[in-house]
LOVO-947410 format. One line per 3 residues: number of its first residue (from 1); their letters; for each residue x, z, y of C-alpha. Coordinates in Angstrom, 1 decimal, always signed. Each point is the difference from the previous one (the first is absolute). Example, Ala and Ser with C-alpha at 12.3 -4.5 7.8 and 13.67 -1.06 7.14 Angstrom:
2
1> as> +12.3 +7.8 -4.5 ~ +1.4 -0.7 +3.4
% end
This chain:
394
1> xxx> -34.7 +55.1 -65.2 ~ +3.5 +0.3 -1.0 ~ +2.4 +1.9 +1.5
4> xxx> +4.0 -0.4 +0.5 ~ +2.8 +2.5 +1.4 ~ +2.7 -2.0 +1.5
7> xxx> +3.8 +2.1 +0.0 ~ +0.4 -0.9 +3.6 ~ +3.4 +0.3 +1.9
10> xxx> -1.6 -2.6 +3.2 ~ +3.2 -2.7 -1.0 ~ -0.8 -3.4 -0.9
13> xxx> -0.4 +0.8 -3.3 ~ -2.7 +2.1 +0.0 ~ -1.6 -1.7 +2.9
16> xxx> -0.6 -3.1 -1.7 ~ -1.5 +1.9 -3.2 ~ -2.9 +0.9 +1.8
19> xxx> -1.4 -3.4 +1.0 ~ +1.0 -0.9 -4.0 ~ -1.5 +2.3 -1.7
22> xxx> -3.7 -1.0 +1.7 ~ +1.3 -3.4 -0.2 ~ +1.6 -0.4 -3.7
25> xxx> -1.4 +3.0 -1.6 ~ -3.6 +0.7 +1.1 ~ +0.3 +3.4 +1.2
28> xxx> -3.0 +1.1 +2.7 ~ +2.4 +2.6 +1.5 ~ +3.4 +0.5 +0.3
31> xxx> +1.3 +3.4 +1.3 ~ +3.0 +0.8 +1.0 ~ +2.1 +3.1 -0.5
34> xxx> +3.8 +0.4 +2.2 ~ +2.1 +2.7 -0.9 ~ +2.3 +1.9 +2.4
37> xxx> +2.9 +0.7 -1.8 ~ +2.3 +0.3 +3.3 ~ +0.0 -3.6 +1.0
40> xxx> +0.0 -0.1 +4.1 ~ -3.6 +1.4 +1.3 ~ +0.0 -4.0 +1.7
43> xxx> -0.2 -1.0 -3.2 ~ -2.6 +2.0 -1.9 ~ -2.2 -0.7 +3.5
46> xxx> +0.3 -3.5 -0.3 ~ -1.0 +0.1 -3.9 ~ -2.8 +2.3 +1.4
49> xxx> -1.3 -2.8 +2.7 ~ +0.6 -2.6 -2.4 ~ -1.5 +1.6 -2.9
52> xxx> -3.2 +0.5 +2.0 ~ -0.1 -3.7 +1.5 ~ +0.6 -1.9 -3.1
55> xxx> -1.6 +2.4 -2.6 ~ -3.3 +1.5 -0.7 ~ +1.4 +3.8 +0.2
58> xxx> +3.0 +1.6 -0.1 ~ +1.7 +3.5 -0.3 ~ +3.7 +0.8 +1.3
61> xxx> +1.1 +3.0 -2.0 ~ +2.7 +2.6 +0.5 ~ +2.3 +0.4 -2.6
64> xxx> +3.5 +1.1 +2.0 ~ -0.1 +3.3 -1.4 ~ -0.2 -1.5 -3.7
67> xxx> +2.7 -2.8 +0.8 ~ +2.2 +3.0 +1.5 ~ -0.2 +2.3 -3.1
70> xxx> +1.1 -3.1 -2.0 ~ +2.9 -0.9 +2.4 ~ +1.1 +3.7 -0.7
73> xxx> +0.1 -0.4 -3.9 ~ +1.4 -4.0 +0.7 ~ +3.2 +2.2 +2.1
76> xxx> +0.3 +2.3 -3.2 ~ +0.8 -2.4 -2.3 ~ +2.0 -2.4 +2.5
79> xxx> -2.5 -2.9 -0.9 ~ +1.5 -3.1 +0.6 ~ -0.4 -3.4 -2.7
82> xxx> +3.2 -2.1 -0.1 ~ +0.6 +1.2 +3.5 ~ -3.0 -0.4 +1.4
85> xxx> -1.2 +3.5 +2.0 ~ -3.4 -0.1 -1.8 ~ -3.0 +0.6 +3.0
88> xxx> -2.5 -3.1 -1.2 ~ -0.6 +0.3 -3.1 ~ -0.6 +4.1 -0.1
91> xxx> -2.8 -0.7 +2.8 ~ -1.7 -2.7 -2.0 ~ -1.7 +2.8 -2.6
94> xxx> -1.1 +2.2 +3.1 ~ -1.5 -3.3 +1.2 ~ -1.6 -0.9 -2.8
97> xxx> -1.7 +3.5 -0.7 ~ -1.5 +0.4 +3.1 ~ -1.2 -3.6 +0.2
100> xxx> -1.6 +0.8 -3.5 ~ -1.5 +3.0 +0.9 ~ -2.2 -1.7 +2.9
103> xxx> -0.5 -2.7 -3.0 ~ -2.0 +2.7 -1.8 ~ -1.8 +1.6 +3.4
106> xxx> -0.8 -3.4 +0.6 ~ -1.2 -1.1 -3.5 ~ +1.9 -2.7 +0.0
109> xxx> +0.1 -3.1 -2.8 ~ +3.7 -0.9 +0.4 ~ +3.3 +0.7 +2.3
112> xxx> +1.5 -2.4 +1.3 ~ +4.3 -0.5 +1.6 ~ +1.6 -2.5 +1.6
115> xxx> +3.3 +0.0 -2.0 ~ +1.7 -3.2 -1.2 ~ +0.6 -0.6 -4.2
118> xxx> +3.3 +0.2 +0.8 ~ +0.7 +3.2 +1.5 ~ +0.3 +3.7 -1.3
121> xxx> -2.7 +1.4 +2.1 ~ -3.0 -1.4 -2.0 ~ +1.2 +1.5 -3.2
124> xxx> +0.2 +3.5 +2.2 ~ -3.5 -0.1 +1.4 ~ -1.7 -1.3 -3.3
127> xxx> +1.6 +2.7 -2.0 ~ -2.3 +2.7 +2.0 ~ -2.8 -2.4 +1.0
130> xxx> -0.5 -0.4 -4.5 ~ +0.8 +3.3 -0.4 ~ -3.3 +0.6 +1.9
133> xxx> -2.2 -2.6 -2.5 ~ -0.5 -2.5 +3.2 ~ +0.0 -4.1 -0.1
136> xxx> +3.1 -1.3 +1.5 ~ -0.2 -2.9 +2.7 ~ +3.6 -1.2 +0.6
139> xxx> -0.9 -3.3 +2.7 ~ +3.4 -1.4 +0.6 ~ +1.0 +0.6 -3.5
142> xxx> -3.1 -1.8 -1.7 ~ -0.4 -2.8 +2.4 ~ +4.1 -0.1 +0.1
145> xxx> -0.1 -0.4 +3.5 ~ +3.3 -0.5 +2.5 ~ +0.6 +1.5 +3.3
148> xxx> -0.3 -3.1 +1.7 ~ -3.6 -0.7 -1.2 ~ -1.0 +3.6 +1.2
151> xxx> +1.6 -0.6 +3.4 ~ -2.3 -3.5 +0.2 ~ -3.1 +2.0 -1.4
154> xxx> +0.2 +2.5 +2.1 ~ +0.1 -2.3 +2.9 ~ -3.0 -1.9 -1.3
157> xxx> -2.1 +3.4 -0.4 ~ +0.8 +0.9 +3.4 ~ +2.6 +2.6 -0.7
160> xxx> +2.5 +1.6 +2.4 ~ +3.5 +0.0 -2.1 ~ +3.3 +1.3 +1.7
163> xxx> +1.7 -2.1 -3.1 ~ +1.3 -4.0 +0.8 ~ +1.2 -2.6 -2.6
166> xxx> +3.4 +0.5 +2.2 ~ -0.1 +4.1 -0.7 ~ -2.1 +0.6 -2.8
169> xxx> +0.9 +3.4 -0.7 ~ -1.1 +2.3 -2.0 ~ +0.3 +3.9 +1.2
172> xxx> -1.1 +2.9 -1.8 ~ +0.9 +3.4 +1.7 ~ -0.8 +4.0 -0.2
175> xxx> +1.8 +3.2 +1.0 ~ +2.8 -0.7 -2.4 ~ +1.0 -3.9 -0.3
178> xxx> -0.3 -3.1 +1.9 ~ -0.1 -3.4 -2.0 ~ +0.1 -3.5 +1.0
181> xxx> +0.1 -3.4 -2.0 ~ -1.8 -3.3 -0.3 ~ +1.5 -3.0 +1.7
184> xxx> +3.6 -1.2 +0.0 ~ +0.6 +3.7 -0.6 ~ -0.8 -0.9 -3.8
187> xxx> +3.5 -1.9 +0.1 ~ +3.3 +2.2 -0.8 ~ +1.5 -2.0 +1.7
190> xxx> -1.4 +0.5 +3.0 ~ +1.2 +2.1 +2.5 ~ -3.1 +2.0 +1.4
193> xxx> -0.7 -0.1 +3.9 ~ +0.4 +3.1 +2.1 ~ -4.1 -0.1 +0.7
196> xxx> -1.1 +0.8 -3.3 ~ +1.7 +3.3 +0.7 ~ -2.2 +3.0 +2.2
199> xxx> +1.6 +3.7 -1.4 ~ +3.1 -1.0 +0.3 ~ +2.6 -1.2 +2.6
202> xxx> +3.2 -2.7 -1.1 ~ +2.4 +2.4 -1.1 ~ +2.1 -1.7 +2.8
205> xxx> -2.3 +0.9 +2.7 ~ -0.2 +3.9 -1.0 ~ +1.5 +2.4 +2.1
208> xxx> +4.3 +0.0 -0.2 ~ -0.7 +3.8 -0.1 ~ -0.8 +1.6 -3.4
211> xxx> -3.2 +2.8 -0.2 ~ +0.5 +2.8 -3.0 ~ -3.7 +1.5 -0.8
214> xxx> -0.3 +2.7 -2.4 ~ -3.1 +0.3 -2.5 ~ -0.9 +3.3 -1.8
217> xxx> -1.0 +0.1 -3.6 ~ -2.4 +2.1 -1.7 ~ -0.3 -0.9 -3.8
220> xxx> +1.2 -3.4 +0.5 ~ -3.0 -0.5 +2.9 ~ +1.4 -0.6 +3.6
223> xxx> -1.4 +2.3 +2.3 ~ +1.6 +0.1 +3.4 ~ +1.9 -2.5 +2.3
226> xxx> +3.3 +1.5 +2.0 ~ -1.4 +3.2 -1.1 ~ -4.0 -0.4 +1.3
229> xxx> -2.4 +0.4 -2.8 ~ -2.0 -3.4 -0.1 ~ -2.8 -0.5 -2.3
232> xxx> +0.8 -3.5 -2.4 ~ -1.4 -2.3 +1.9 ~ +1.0 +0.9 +3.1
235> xxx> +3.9 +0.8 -1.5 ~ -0.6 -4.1 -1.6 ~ -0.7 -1.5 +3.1
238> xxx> +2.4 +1.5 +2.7 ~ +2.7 -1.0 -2.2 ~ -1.8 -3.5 -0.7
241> xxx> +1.1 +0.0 +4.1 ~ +3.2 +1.5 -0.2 ~ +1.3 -1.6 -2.7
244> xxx> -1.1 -3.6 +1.2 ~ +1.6 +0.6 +3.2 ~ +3.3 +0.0 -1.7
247> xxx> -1.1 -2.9 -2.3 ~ -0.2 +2.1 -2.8 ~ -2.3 -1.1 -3.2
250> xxx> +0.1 -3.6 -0.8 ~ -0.1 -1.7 -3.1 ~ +0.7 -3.5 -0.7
253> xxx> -0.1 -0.4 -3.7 ~ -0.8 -2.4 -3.6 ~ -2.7 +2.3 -1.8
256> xxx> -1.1 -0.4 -3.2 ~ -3.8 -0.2 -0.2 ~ -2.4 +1.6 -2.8
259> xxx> -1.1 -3.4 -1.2 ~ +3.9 -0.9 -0.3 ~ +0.1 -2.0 +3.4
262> xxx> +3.2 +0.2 +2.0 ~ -1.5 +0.5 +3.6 ~ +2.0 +0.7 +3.1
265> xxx> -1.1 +2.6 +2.3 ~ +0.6 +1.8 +3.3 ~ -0.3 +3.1 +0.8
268> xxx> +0.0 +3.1 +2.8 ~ -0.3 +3.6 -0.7 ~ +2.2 +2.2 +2.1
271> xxx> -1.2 +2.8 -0.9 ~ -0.1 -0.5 -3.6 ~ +3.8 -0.6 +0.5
274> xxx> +0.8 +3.1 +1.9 ~ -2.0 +2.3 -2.4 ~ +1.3 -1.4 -3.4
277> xxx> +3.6 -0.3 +1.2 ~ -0.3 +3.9 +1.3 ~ -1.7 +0.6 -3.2
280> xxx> +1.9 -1.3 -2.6 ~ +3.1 +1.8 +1.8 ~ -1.5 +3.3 -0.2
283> xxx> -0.8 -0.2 -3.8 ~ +3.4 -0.7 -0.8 ~ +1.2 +3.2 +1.8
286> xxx> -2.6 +2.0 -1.8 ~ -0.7 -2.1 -3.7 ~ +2.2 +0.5 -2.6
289> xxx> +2.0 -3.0 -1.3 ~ -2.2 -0.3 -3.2 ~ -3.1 +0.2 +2.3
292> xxx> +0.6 -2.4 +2.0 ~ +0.9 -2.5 -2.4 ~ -2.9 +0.5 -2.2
295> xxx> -1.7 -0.1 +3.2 ~ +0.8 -3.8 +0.4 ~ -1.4 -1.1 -2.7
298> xxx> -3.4 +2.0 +0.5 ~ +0.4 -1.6 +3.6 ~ +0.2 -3.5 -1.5
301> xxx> -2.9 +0.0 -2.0 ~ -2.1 +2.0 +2.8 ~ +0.9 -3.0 +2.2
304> xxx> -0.9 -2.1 -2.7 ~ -3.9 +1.6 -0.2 ~ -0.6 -0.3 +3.6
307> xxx> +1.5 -3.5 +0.5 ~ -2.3 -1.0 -2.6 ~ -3.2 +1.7 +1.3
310> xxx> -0.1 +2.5 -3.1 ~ -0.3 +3.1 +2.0 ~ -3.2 +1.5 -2.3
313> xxx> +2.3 -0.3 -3.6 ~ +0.9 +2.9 -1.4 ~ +3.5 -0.3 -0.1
316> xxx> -0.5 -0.4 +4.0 ~ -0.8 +3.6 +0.0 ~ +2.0 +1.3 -2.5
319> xxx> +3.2 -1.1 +2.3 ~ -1.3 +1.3 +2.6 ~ +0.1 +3.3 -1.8
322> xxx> +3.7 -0.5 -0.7 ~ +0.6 -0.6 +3.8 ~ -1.9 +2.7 +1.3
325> xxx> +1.8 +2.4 -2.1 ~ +3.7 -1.5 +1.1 ~ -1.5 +0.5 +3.7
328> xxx> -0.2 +3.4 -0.2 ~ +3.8 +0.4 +1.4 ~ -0.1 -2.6 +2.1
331> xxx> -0.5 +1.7 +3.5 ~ +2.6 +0.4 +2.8 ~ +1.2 -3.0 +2.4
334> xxx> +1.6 -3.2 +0.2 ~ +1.5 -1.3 +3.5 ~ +0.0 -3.8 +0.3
337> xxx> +2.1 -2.0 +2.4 ~ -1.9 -3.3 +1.2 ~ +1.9 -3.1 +1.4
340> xxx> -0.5 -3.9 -0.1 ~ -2.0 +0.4 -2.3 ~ +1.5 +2.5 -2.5
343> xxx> -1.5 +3.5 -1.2 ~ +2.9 +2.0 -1.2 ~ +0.5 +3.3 -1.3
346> xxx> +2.2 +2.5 +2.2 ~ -1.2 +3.3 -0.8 ~ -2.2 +1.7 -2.4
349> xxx> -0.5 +4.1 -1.3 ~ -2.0 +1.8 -2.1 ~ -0.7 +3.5 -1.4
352> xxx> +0.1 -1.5 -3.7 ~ +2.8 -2.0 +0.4 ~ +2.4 +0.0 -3.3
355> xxx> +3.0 -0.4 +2.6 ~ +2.7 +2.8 +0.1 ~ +2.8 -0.6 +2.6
358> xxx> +1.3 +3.1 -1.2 ~ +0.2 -2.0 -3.2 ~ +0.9 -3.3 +0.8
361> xxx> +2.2 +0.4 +2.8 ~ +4.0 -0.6 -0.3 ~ +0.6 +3.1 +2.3
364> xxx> -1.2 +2.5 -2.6 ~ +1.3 +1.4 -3.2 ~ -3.5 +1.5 -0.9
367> xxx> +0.2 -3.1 -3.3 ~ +2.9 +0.4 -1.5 ~ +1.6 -3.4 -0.3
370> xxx> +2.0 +0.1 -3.0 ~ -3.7 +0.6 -1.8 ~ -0.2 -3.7 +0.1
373> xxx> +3.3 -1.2 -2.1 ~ -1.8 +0.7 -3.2 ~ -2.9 -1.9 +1.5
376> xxx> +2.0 -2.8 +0.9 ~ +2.1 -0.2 -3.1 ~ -3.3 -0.8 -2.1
379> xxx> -1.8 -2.2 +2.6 ~ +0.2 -3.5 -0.7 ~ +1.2 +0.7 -3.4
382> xxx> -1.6 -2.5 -2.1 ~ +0.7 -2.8 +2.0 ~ +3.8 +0.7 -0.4
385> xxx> -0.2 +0.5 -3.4 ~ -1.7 -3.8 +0.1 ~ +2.8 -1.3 +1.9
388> xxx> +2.4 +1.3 -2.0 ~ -1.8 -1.7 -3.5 ~ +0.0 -3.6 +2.0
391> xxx> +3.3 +0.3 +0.5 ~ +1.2 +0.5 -3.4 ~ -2.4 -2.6 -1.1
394> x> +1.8 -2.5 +2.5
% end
C-alpha cells in the first residue's frame, strides 16, 4: 500500500493534488499535513475540515513559536530581497520540516506540493523535503498544469473553490506577510483592485489624524508596544492592525524570481513595515559607520539565502553569527509616526547610542573647532591634485 504526504495549505492548489495523486500517481493514501504559521485561525480550520473531507488523514501542526523566533532574526538583519519585506519564503522551510517529520511518523514513500514550475516556492520546500532522502511529487509542475484547468477539475471532482476564472487569485498568508497574484494581477500594467487588499486600508481612506507608537528593543528583538511588554506574536499582530488602519505596508513591485523570471507581486505586511523601519533607525543611532555598512552587504546576501530557500547552508548560519553579535547594542526605542500610509521615524534613544550632543551641538565649545582646519586642508586632497594635472594637460 503506498503512502503519500501532501504539503497542504487547503487553496486550490493543494486541493486538487489530492484527487491527482490517487488519480495520476497511484497512491492508496494521501495524508495531509497544514501548518500554522500565523495565517488567520479561519484559515488553518478550513484546511483542517478540508483536509479531513478530501484526504485520508491529516495533521494541523503548530509551528508559531518556530515562525516567531525566525521573524526575530528576519528583524535583525532587516531582511528584505530587492524590496520585498521577506515573510513567504522564510516560512516555506518551517513548513516543509514539519510536513517531513509526519512523512517519517507516517512512513511515507514520497511528499508531495502543490507549487507551479515557475515559482520560487518549490525550490524552497524541495530543498528540506531532499534533505530528508524523500521522493518528490511536484503535480502541477509534472503534468504542467494551468489555473484554469484546476478551477474546471475541481468542479468536476466535486470541489468547493472560493477561486473563479474572473478572480483567480492566488493568496498565501501568515503572521508576517500577505501575498496575492494570479489573474490580470500577472499584468504590470494593471492597476490592482481595492478587493485583493484585507490588512490594509487605501491610504486615502486612513484616518486625517496621524498615531505615533513606540516599540522597545532588546538586542535588536521588539519586545513591548507603547511601553507594554508583548510576547512576538502578539507584538506582530496588534501592529498588523494598527498599521493597516493607517494603510501602512503595501508593496506593489517587479521581483526577480530564483529561476530568473520577472514576476510582479503584491504584497501587505504592516507590521513587518513598522518593525524594520523602527529597527533600522535604532541601529544607526547605536552602529558604528563601518558596521553598518559592512552590515549591508551581510544583509544582502542573508536576503539572498532565504529568498532562495537555503536556510540549512552553512553560510546561512555563519551570518547569522555576524548579526547576532552586531545586535548586542541594539536595545532602546524608536517612535514611529503613522499616516496615509507612511511609517516614519520621529523619535528614537538608547543607552548605547554613539550620539553626544555635548559633542555635536553648535552651542558648545566642548570640540574645539579650529581642530578641524588641518582636517579639512587634507580632505579631498587627491582629487584636487587631479584637477589640477587635467588642467595643465588641457
Amino acid at each position: 500500500m503506498s503512502k503519500v504526504v501532501l504539503s497542504y495549505s487547503g487553496g486550490l492548489d493543494t486541493t486538487v493534488c489530492i484527487p491527482l495523486l490517487r488519480e495520476k500517481y497511484g497512491f492508496d493514501e494521501v495524508v495531509t499535513v497544514t501548518v500554522d504559521i500565523g495565517q488567520p485561525e479561519s484559515d488553518v480550520k478550513e484546511a483542517e475540515e478540508r483536509g479531513k473531507k478530501y484526504s485520508d488523514k491529516h495533521y494541523t501542526i503548530d509551528a508559531k513559536k518556530e515562525f516567531v523566533d525566525s521573524l526575530f532574526m528576519l528583524i535583525k538583519a532587516n531582511g528584505d530581497y530587492e524590496g520585498y519585506v521577506l515573510g513567504t519564503s522564510l516560512a516555506r522551510p518551517i513548513i516543509a520540516t514539519k510536513t517531513a517529520e509526519i512523512a517519517l511518523k507516517e512512513k511515507a514513500d514520497a511528499i508531495a506540493h502543490g507549487c507551479t514550475g515557475k515559482g520560487n516556492d518549490q525550490l524552497r520546500f524541495e530543498n528540506i523535503f531532499l534533505q530528508y532522502g524523500f521522493k518528490v511529487i511536484a503535480p502541477m509542475r509534472e503534468l504542467n498544469l494551468t489555473r484554469e484547468w484546476e478551477i474546471n477539475y475541481a468542479k468536476e471532482k466535486g470541489i468547493d473553490i472560493k477561486v473563479s476564472k474572473e478572480k483567480p487569485w492566488s493568496i498565501d498568508e501568515n503572521l508576517w506577510s500577505r501575498s496575492v497574484e494570479g489573474g490580470k494581477l500577472e499584468d504590470p500594467s494593471f492597476i490592482p483592485p481595492e478587493e485583493i487588499f484585507e490588512w490594509t486600508v487605501s491610504p486615502e481612506k486612513a484616518p486625517n489624524q496621524p498615531e505615533i507608537v513606540k516599540i522597545d528593543f532588546e538586542k535588536g528583538v521588539p519586545v513591548a508596544l507603547n511601553d507594554e511588554r508583548k510576547d512576538g506574536f502578539e507584538l506582530i499582530k496588534k501592529l498588523n492592525e494598527i498599521g493597516g488602519k493607517h494603510g501602512v505596508g503595501r508593496t506593489d513591485m517587479m521581483e526577480d524570481r530564483v529561476l530568473g523570471l520577472k514576476a510582479r507581486e503584491n504584497y501587505e505586511h504592516p507590521a513587518a513595515t513598522i518593525l524594520l523601519t523602527a529597527h533600522r533607525d535604532l541601529e544607526k543611532l547605536v552602529l558604528s559607520r563601518r558596521e553598518l555598512k559592512f552590515k549591508r552587504m551581510i544583509e544582502e546576501e542573508w536576503a539572498e539565502l532565504v529568498y532562495y530557500g537555503l536556510t540549512n547552508d552553512p553560510l546561512y548560519d555563519a551570518l547569522n553569527a555576524f548579526i547576532d553579535k552586531t545586535q548586542e547594542r541594539v536595545t532602546g526605542w524608536v517612535k514611529i509616526r503613522l499616516f496615509k500610509g507612511s511609517a516614519t521615524p520621529v523619535a528614537r534613544f538608547s543607552e548605547y547610542a554613539l550620539y553626544s550632543e555635548e559633542l555635536t551641538s553648535f552651542d558648545t565649545t566642548t570640540i574645539d573647532q579650529r581642530l578641524a582646519e588641518g582636517y579639512s586642508a587634507f580632505h579631498g586632497l587627491q582629487g584636487r591634485l587631479y584637477r589640477e594635472i587635467v588642467k595643465r594637460k588641457d
